[in-house]
N, C-alpha and C positions, 0 to 999 in steps of 0.2 A: 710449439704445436703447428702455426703454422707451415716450418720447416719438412717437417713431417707429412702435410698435406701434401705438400707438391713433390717429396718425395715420392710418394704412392701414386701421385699424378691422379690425385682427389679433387682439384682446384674444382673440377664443373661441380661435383656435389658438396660441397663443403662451405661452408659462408661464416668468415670470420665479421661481427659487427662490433667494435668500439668505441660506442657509443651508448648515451641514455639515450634511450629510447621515449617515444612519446608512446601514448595507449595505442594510439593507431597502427602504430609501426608494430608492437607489439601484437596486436590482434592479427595482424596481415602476415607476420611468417606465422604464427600458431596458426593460421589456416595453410600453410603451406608447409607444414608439419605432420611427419607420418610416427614418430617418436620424440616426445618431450622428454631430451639428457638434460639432468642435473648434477653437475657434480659438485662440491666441495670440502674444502678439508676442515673447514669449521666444524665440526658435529656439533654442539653446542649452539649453533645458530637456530632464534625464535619465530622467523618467519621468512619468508621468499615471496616476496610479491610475484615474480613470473611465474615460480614452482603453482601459486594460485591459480593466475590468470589460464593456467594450462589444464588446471585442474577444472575450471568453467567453462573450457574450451571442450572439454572432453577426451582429453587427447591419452595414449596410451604414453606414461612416463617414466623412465628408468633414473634414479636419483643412490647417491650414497646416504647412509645411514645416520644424516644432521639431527637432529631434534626436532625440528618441524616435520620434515620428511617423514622418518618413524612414523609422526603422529597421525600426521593426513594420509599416508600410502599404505598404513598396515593392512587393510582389506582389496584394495582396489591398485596401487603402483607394484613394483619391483623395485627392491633394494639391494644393491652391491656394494661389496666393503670398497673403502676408499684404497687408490693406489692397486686396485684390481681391474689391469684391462682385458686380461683374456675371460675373466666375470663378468662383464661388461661388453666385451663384443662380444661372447656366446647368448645373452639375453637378446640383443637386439638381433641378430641372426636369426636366433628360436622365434623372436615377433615378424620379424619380415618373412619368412618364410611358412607363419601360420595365420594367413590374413583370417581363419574364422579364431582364432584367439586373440587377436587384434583386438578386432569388433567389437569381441564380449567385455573386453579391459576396456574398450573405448565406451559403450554404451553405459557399465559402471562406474568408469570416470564421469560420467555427462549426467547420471544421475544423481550420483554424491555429489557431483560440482552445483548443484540446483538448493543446496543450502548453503553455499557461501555467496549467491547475489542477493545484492541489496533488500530486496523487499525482503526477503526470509530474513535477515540479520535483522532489519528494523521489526521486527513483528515478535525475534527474541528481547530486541531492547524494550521492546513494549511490555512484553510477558514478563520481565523482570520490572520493569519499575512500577506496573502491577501490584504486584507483589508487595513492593514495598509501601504504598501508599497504605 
């Protein structure tokens, strides 16, 4: 992939990071983030802590079709089949080049993303052990 970058002579916009990341690091390019890509070829994968954190961020996110993804992006992401890149740069094209479509994805990410922080989560674990008592 990276090969490919500096083929295209993408190097300035393009940023390969190889490493864990700590929250913070992660919070700071989600804010320097104009499209959250997810790809992978797991489909069968149950969760993505970044695919989340992107999802609280607000942010407008284009992901292949995992099991998590499905789950969390059927109303609000865009989903491309996997090993689909001209599916995959026509989305992100059709986003940047329709900043009020954007917005509208971004302000429905940022309001679905408002029930996976903390206090809402703790307020279902409440409402279920509730219940059971």
């Amino acid at each position: 992939m990276q090969g490919i970058v500096k083929e295209k002579k993408l190097d300035n916009q393009v940023v390969f990071v190889d490493k864990y990341m700590t929250l913070e690091e992660i919070i700071h390019y989600l804010q320097a983030t104009d499209i959250f890509v997810h790809t992978s070829y797991i489909l069968n994968m149950a969760s993505s802590g970044t695919l989340t954190y992107a999802i609280i961020a607000g942010k407008c996110i284009i992901s292949t079709p995992f099991f998590y993804a499905k789950e969390v992006l059927k109303k609000n992401g865009i989903l491309v089949p996997v090993n689909d890149s001209k599916k995959l740069a026509k989305e992100i094209i059709n986003i940047l080049s329709n900043p009020t479509k954007k917005q509208e994805i971004e302000n429905k990410m940022y309001k679905f993303g408002r029930s996976f922080v903390w206090p809402k989560i703790g307020e279902k674990y409440l409402s279920v052990i509730k219940k059971i008592k």
